[in-house]
C-alpha positions as CSV (number, residue, x, y, z in Angstrom):
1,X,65.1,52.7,55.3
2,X,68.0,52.1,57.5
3,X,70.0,54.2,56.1
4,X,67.2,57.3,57.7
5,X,67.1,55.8,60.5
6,X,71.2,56.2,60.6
7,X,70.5,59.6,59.1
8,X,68.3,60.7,61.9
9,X,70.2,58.7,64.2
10,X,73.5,61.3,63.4
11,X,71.4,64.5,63.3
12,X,69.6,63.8,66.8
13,X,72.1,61.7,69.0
14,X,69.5,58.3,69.2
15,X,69.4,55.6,68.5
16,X,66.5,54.1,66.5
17,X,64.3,51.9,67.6
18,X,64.6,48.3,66.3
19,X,61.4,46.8,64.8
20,X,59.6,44.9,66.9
21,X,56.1,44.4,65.1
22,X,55.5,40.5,64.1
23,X,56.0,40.1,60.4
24,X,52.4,38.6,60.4
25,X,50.8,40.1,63.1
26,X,47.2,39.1,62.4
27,X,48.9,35.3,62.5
28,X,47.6,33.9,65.6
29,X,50.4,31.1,67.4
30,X,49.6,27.7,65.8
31,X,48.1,25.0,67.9
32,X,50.5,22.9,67.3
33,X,54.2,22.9,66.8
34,X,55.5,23.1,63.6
35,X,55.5,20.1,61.3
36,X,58.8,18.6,59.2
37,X,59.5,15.5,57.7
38,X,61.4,14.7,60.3
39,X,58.7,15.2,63.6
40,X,56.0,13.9,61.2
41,X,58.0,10.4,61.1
42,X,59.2,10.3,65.0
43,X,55.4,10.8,65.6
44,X,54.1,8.3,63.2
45,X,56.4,5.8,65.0
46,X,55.8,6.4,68.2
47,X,52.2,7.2,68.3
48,X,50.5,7.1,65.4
49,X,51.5,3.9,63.8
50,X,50.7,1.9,66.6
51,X,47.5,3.6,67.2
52,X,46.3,3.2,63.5
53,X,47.6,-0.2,62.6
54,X,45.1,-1.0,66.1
55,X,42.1,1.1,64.2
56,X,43.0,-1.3,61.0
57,X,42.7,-4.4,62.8
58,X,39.3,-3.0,64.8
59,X,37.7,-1.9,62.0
60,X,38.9,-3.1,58.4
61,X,39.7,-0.9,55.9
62,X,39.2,3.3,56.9
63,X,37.8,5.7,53.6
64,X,39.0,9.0,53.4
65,X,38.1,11.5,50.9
66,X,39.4,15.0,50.1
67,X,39.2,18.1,47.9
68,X,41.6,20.4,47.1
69,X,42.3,23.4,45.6
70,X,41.6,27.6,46.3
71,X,44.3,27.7,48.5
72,X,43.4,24.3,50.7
73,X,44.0,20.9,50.8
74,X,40.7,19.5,53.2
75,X,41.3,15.7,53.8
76,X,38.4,13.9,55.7
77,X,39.4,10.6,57.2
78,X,36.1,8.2,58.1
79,X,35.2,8.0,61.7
80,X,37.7,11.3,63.0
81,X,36.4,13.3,65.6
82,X,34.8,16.4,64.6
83,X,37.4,19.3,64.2
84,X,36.4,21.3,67.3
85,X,36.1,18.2,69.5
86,X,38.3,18.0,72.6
87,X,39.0,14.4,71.9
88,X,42.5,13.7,72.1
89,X,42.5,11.1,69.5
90,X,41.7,14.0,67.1
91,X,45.5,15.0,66.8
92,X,46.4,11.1,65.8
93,X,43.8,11.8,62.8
94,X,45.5,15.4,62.5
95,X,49.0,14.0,62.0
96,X,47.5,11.0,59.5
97,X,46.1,13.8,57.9
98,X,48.9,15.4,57.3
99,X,51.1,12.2,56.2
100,X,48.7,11.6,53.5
101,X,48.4,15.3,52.0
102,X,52.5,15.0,51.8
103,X,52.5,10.9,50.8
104,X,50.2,11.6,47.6
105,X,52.0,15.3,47.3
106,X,47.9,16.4,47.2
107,X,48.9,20.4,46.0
108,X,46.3,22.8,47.5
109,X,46.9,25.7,44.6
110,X,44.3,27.8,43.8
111,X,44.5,27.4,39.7
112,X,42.5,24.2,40.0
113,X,40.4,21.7,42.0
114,X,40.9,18.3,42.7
115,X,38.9,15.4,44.7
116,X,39.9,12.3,45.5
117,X,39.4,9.5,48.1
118,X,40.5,6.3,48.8
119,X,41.2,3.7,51.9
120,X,43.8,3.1,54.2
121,X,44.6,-0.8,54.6
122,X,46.7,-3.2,56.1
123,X,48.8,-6.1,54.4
124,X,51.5,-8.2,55.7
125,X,54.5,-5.9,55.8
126,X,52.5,-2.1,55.5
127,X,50.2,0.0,56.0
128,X,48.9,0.8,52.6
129,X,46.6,3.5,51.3
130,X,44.5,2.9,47.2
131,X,43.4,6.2,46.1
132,X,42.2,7.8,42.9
133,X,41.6,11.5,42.1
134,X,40.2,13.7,39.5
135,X,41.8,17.3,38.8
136,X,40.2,20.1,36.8
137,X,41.7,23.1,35.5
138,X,40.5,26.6,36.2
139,X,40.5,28.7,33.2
140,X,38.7,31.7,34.0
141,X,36.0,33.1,36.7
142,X,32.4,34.3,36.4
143,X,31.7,37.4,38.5
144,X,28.3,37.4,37.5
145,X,27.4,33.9,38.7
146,X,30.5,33.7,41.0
147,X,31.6,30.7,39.8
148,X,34.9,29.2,38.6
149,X,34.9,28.2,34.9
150,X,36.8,24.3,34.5
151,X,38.3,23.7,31.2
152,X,37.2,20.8,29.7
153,X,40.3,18.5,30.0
154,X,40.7,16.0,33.5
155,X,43.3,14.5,34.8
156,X,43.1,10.7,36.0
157,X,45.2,9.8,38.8
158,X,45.0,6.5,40.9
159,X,47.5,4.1,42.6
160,X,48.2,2.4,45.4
161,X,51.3,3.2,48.0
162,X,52.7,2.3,51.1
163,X,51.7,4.8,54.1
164,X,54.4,3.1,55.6
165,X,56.6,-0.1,56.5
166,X,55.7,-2.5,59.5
167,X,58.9,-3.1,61.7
């Protein structure tokens, strides 16, 4: 296309216009900044951590659960705020959230489902989360009952990692 533009630009003595239309323009600006490994960890450290490791000792042990899958990865975290809530606490639950999607590498593809849950927990030197999952395989889709079809195989998965290190 640009070389029309360049074309046009000759024949008429303008220049064209440069493209200003968002790539995405139905995206809407995200709520929050974006997330890498690296702003994930500085706010784990500085306010997460703290703030969880004092949940841990408050409360015991915290169950999550999650499924996964269709395009999504939906985490649920035991006693977070509700998702529209104005609490601030919600984004501490956001970021942990987060963490643990990327710690168990929890894939939200749309060729399968998955659930899972397990507990965050606190030992001597970490923070700890035991989970187990089950994944099923999409094979094929019924229109008429709008449905996804599983095939029959599962896949296991359990363990139990560190969230991360106490200083």
């Amino acid at each position: 296309m640009g070389w029309i533009n360049n074309l046009l630009a000759n024949l008429f003595g303008r220049q064209p216009k440069p493209n200003t239309t968002p790539e995405y323009p139905d995206a809407l600006p995200s709520a929050y900044p974006p997330r890498t490994a690296n702003t994930q960890a500085e706010d784990l450290d500085r306010k997460v951590k703290p703030w969880l490791i004092g949940q841990l000792k408050e409360r015991g042990n915290i169950p999550f659960s999650w499924e996964s899958g269709g395009d999504e990865a939906l985490l649920s975290i035991s006693g977070s705020p509700a998702w529209d809530s104005e609490d601030p606490i919600l984004r501490h639950y956001e970021d942990l959230e987060w963490h643990i999607v990327v710690t168990l590498d929890i894939p939200d593809a749309g060729e399968f489902r998955m659930t899972g849950n397990g507990e965050i927990y606190l030992d001597a030197s970490a923070v700890r989360i035991k989970y187990s999952s089950v994944l099923k395989e999409v094979v094929d889709y019924d229109e008429e009952k709008d449905m996804e079809i599983f095939g029959e195989d599962e896949e296991l998965d359990s363990g139990d990692t560190i969230l991360f290190k106490l200083s």
